[in-house]
Structure formats: C-alpha cells, structure tokens
C-alpha positions in Angstrom: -188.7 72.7 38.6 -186.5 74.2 41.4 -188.3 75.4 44.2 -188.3 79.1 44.3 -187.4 81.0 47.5 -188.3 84.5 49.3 -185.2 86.6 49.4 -185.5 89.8 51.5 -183.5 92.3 50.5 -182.9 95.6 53.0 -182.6 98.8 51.0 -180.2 100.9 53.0 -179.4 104.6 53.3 -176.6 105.4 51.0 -174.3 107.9 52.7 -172.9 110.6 51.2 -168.9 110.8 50.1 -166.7 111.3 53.2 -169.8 111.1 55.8 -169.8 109.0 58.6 -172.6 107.2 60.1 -173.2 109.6 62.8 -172.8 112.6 60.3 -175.8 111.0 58.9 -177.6 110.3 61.7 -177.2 113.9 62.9 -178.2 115.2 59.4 -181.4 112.8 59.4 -182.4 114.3 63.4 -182.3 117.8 62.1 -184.3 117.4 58.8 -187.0 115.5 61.1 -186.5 118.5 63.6 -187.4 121.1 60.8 -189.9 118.9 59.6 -191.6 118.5 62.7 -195.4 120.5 62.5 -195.5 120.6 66.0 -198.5 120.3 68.2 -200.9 122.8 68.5 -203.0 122.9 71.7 -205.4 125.1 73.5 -206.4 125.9 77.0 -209.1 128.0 79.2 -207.6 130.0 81.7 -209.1 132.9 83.8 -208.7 135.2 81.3 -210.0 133.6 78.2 -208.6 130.6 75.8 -204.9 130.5 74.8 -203.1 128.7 72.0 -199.7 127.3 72.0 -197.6 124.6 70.1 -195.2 122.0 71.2 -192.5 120.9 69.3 -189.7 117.7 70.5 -190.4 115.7 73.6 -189.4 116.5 76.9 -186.2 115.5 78.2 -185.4 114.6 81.8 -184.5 117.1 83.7 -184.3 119.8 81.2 -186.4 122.5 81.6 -188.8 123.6 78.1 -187.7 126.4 76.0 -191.0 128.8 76.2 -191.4 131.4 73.6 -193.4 134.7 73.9 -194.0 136.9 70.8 -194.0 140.7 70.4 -197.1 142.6 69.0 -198.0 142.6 65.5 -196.7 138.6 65.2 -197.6 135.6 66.1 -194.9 132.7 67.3 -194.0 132.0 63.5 -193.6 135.1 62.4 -191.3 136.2 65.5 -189.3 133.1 66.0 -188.9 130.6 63.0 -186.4 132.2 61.1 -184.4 131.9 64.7 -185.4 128.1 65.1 -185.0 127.0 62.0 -181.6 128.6 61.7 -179.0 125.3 61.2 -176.6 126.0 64.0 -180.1 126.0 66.1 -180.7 122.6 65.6 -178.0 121.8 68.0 -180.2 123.1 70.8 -183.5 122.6 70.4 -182.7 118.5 69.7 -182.5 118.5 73.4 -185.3 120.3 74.6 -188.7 120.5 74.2 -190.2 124.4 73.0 -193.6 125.4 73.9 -194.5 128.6 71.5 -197.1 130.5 73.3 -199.6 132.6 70.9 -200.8 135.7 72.7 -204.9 135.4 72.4 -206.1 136.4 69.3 -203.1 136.5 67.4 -202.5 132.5 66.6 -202.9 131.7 62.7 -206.9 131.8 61.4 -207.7 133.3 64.9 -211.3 134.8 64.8 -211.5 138.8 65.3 -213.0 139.2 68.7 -216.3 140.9 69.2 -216.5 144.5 69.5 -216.6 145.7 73.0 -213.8 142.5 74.3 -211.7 143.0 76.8 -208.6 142.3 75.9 -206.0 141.0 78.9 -203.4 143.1 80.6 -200.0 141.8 80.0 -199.8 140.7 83.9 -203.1 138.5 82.9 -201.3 137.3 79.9 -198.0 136.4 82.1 -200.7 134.6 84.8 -202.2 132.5 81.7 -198.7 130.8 81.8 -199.2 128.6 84.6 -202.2 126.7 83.2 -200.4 126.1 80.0 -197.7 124.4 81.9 -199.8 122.5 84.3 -201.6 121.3 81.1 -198.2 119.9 79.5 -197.2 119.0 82.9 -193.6 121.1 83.0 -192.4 122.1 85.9 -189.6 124.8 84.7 -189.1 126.6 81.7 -186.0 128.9 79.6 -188.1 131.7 78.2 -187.0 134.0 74.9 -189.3 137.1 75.1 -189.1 140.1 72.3 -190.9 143.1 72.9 -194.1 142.9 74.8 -193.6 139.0 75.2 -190.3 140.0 77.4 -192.5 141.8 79.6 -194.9 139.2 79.8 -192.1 136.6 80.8 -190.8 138.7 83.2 -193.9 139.3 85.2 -194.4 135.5 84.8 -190.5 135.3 86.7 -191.4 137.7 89.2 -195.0 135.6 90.1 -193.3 132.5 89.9 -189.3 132.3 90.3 -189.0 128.5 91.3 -190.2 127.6 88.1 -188.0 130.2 85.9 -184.1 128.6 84.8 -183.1 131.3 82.5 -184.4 134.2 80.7 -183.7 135.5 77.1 -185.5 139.2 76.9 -184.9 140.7 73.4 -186.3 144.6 73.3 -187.5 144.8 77.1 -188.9 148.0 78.0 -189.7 147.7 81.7 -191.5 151.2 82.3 -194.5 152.0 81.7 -195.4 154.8 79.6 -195.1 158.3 81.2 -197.2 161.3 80.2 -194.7 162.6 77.4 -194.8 159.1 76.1 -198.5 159.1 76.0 -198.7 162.6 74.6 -196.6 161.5 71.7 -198.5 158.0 71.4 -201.5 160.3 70.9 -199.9 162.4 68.2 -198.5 159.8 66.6 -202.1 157.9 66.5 -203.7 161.3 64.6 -201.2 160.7 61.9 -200.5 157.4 61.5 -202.5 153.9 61.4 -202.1 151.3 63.6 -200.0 149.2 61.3 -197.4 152.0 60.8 -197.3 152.4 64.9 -196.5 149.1 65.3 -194.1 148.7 62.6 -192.1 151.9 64.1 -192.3 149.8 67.5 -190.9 146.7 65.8 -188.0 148.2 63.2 -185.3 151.3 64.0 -186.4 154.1 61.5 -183.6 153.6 59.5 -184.6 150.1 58.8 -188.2 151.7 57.8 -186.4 153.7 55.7 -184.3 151.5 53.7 -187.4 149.5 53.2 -185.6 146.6 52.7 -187.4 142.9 51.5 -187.9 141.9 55.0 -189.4 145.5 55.9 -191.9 145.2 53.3 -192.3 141.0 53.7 -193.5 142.6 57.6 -195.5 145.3 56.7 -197.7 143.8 54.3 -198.1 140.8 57.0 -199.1 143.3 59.5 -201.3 146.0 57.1 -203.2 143.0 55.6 -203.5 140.7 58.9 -207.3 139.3 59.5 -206.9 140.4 62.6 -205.6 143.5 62.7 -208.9 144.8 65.5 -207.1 141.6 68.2 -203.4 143.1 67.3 -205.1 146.5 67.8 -206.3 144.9 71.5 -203.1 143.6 72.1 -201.0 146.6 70.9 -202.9 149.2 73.7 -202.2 146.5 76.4 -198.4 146.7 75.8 -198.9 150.0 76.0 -201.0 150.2 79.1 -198.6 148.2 80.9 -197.2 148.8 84.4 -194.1 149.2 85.9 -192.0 146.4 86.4 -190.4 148.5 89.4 -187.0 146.2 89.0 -184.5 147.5 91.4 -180.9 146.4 92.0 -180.6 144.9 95.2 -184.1 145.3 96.3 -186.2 142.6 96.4 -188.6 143.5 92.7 -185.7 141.6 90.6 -185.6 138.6 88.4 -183.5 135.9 90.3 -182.6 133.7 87.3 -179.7 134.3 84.6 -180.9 137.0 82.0 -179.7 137.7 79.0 -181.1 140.8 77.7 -180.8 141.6 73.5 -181.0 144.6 71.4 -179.9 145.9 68.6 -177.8 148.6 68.0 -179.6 152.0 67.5 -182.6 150.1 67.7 -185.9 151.3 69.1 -185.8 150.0 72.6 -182.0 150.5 72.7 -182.0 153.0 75.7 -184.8 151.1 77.6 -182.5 147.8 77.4 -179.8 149.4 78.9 -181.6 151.1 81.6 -183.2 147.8 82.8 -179.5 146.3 82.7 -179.0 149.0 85.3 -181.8 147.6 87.3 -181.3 143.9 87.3 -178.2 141.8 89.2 -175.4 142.4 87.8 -173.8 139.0 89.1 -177.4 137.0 87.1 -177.5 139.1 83.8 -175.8 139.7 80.8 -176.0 142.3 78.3 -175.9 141.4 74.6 -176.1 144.4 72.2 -175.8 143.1 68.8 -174.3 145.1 65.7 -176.2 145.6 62.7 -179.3 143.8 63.6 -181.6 146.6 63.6 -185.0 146.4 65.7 -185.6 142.8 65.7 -182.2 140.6 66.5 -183.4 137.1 66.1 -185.2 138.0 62.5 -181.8 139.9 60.6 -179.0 137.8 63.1 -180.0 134.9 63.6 -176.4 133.1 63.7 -175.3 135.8 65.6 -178.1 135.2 68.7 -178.0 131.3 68.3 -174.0 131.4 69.5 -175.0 133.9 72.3 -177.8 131.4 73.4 -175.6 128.7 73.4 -173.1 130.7 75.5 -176.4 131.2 77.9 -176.9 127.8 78.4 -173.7 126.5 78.9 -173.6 128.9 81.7 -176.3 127.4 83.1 -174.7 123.7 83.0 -176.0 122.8 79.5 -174.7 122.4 76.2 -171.4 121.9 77.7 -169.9 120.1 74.7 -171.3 122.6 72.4 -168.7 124.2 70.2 -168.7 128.2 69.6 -168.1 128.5 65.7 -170.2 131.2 64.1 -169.0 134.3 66.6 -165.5 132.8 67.5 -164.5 133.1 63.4 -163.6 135.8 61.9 -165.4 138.6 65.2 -164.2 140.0 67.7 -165.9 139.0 71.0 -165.9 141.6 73.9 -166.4 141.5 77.3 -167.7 144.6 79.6 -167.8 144.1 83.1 -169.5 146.8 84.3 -170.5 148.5 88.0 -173.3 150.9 88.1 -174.3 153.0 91.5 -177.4 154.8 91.8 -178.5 153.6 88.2 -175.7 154.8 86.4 -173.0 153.5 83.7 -169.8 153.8 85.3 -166.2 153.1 84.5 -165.5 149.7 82.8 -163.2 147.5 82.5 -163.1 145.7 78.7 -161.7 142.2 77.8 -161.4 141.6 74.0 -160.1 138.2 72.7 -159.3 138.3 68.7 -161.4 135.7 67.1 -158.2 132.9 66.2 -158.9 131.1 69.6 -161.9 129.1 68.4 -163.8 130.1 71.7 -165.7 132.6 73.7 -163.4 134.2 76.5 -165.0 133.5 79.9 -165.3 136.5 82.4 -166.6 137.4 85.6 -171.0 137.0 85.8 -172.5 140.1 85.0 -171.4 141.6 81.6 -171.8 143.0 78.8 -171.1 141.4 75.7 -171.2 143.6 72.4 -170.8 141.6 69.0 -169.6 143.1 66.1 -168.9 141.8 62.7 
C-alpha cells in the first residue's frame, strides 16, 4: 500500500473582478480600521478621573489626531459618523486618534453625587496633559465642536509647542454677557435642559424640520443616564471665560486653524467673529452649506476633503487626492483683511470644479463650500 503523504494546501484570498492586489490590501486595512474597538483607558488628573480611547498605533513623527466633544455627546456620538466616513479612512490609516470623553459623559458613566463639582472647561483643557504623558505623545492635531473647541483651544494657548494644527467646529470664544445670561435664564423657565442643549447643538430650522437625525439626537439626549453630569457639564460651557484672542497681540493660537460652521447655524456669528480675532496668515475659515448646526454629523464628505486640504498644508497627506469637493462644487477662496475687527473688502478666487483639484491661495482664507 502506497505510502500516503501530507499535502498542505494555502487557501488564498480570492480577489475581486478587475482588483489589484493593492486594491485589496487597501480594502482589507480599512475594514480592519472600522473594525478596530479601540482602546479604552482612564487616568487621575487634578481634577478628577478622565476616560479616553485610542484607536491605530502611532506613527513616527506624526503627531495624534485628538478629539474633543461638544455637550450633550460623548466622542461616539459627535465623531463616528465623521471617522467612519470611507474617504476618512485615508487619514486616520496614518495616524493614531485619541478620543477624549469629557468626565462623566463616557458610555455607562455613573451619575455623580449631588453636590460634585464639576470642572471648568480651563480644568478640562489642563486634564489634557496627563492623558498625553500617559500615552507618551508629545504633539497632537485636535478636532473640537462646541464646547470641546474651547477646551482645545485653552489647551493651545497653555501649551503651544505641543499643538500642530487645530480643527475648531462651532467655537464661541466669549463668554456669556449679561443679555446672554438674561436669556439663558428665560429660556431655563421654559424649557428643560435637553431642549437647551438641543437648540445649542441644531439651527432652529433643523429643530423644526425634525428630521430622523433630529429625533435619533434628541431621544439620545432626553433619555441619557446621565443627563444630571451633562447638566454639570452644560453650565461649565456656559460659565466659561473669555478666550481674550486678539489679532496681533500676544492671546492667539500659533498653529494652523481651521475653524467650521455651518451656514445659518447657531454659532454662525460667533465663528466669524473669532476669525476676526485669530492670524489671518495661520487660519482658515470653512463655512459649509447646508450642514446645519453640527458639520461633521449631516457633511461628513464635505469636512473629510477640507481636513485633508488642512493637512496637506501642514506637510501631510501630500499624495492625497481631492475628489469628493473638486466634482461636481464649486470651491471658493476669500482672502480677506480685517482692521479693528471688521470684515472688509475681499478679494474672491473661484475655480469651477473640472480641474480635479483645490485651487491654492495665499494663507489666511476663507473657504465657503457649496453644493
């Protein structure tokens, strides 16, 4: 009887019709991006215990994309449909995100005990140096909406040498005056918490419309567990102080910004104003069309292209290609001078959208997407 021998056989990924090998490979990296659970960490700082989660590994000499939430979500419920947006994938495949939780409002978070003291938003942005010296980064991109752009940019002011690049979606740099705290008062005999936020998050027109993701958000926010800690975290943001940013004085964020809002949004007016305030020559201006209140939740094609533009400003992502704003928009370009505060006269560059790319202009602009 012939001898019988062990054949090993190698079962190999069938590709599909007309894909290459490194179509493939790149399709494979970005299902095991979006697949990735991340890494969910805590750490005590002097102001209590905060949670964040790390997905990717770091790459050398790439700073960490650093996320900051607004109030009323949590670092899923602000950011995912932005990262897990396909033309994203691009990106965060070469760097390492840290998505920071603001205390209290991480998933299954207990409710604190009545009488806590909540931290200011300057003793949030001062928690963000233990969490880095815990993952041992040394430089960080940061995306901000809301009250987590304010947070970001008190952590840039604190500590420029360790800030690349800033994306600050819905920044409102002022703190509240009396009239707004007269009206935040009025408001409050009328309305519950849940409704303020919601009007802080969504144009009223949006509320209006009460659209699928209106509804998906308010029932996340009426029926949270922990509505008391986004209660604690709400009256913070609102007891914030002034970031006091003045153009060519020395209060000013010193890395490349890119601010966000949406058009007839909310914290439309407040966006532009601190656009006044900051460097022309560092910051851009990105006021997005038919987004509503929250860019990165109803556009999230639309803010992944300008992000991309960001970074390739800022020597990454040079091979990137612009697709998804160069087809079928028109791109514009604003290069704008203010004195003492105030728009001025500009100067506007439109390129049709048949070029395949983003025109280049001078630094400083503002770039308004329409489609």
């Amino acid at each position: 009887m012939a001898e019988l021998q062990e054949v090993q056989i190698t079962e190999e990924k069938p590709l599909l019709p007309g894909q290459t090998p490194e179509v493939a490979k790149e399709a494979e990296l970005a299902a095991r991006i979006l697949l990735d659970p991340g890494q969910t960490h805590s750490v005590e700082t002097p102001y209590g215990s905060v949670t964040f989660t790390v997905y990717g590994t770091p790459k050398p000499k790439r700073p960490a994309i650093l996320t900051y939430h607004d109030v009323g979500l949590n670092y899923k419920s602000c950011f995912q449909p932005l990262f897990q947006f396909g033309d994203m994938q691009e990106i965060i495949q070469n760097f390492v995100r840290v998505h920071v939780d603001a205390p209290g409002m991480e998933e299954g978070a207990p409710v604190f005990p009545l009488g806590y003291q909540y931290p200011s938003l300057d003793q949030l942005a001062d928690m963000i140096p233990c969490i880095l010296q815990y993952l041992n980064f040394s430089s960080v991109i940061g995306i901000g909406v809301g009250a987590g752009a304010y947070v970001l940019s008190r952590y840039a002011l604190s500590h420029p040498d360790t800030v690349e690049g800033l994306v600050l979606i819905n920044i409102d740099p002022n703190a509240k005056g009396w009239m707004d705290w007269a009206a935040h008062k009025l408001t409050g005999l009328t309305s519950s918490i849940a409704e303020m936020i919601l009007g802080h998050l969504f144009s009223q027109e949006e509320l209006s419309g009460n659209s699928e993701l209106i509804q998906k958000y308010r029932n996340i926010i009426t029926h949270a567990p922990n509505l008391a800690n986004i209660e604690l975290y709400w009256n913070s943001y609102n007891n914030r102080r002034d970031l006091n940013f003045e153009r060519g004085g020395d209060v000013t964020l010193k890395c490349p910004v890119m601010l966000v809002v949406g058009d007839q949004a909310p914290h439309e007016d407040a966006v532009v104003e601190c656009n006044s305030k900051l460097d022309p020559t560092q910051t851009s201006f990105l006021k997005m069309a038919d987004s509503g209140g929250q860019p990165q939740l109803t556009q999230p094609g639309k803010l992944t292209e300008a992000f991309k533009y960001f970074l390739q400003g800022m020597g990454y992502m040079a091979s990137s290609c612009m697709t998804r704003l160069s087809r079928s928009r028109t791109a514009s370009l604003t290069s704008a001078a203010s004195i003492d505060g105030n728009r001025s006269r500009s100067r506007t560059l439109s390129q049709s959208s048949e070029s395949g790319t983003l025109p280049s202009g001078p630094p400083g602009h503002t770039m308004e997407v329409s489609c």
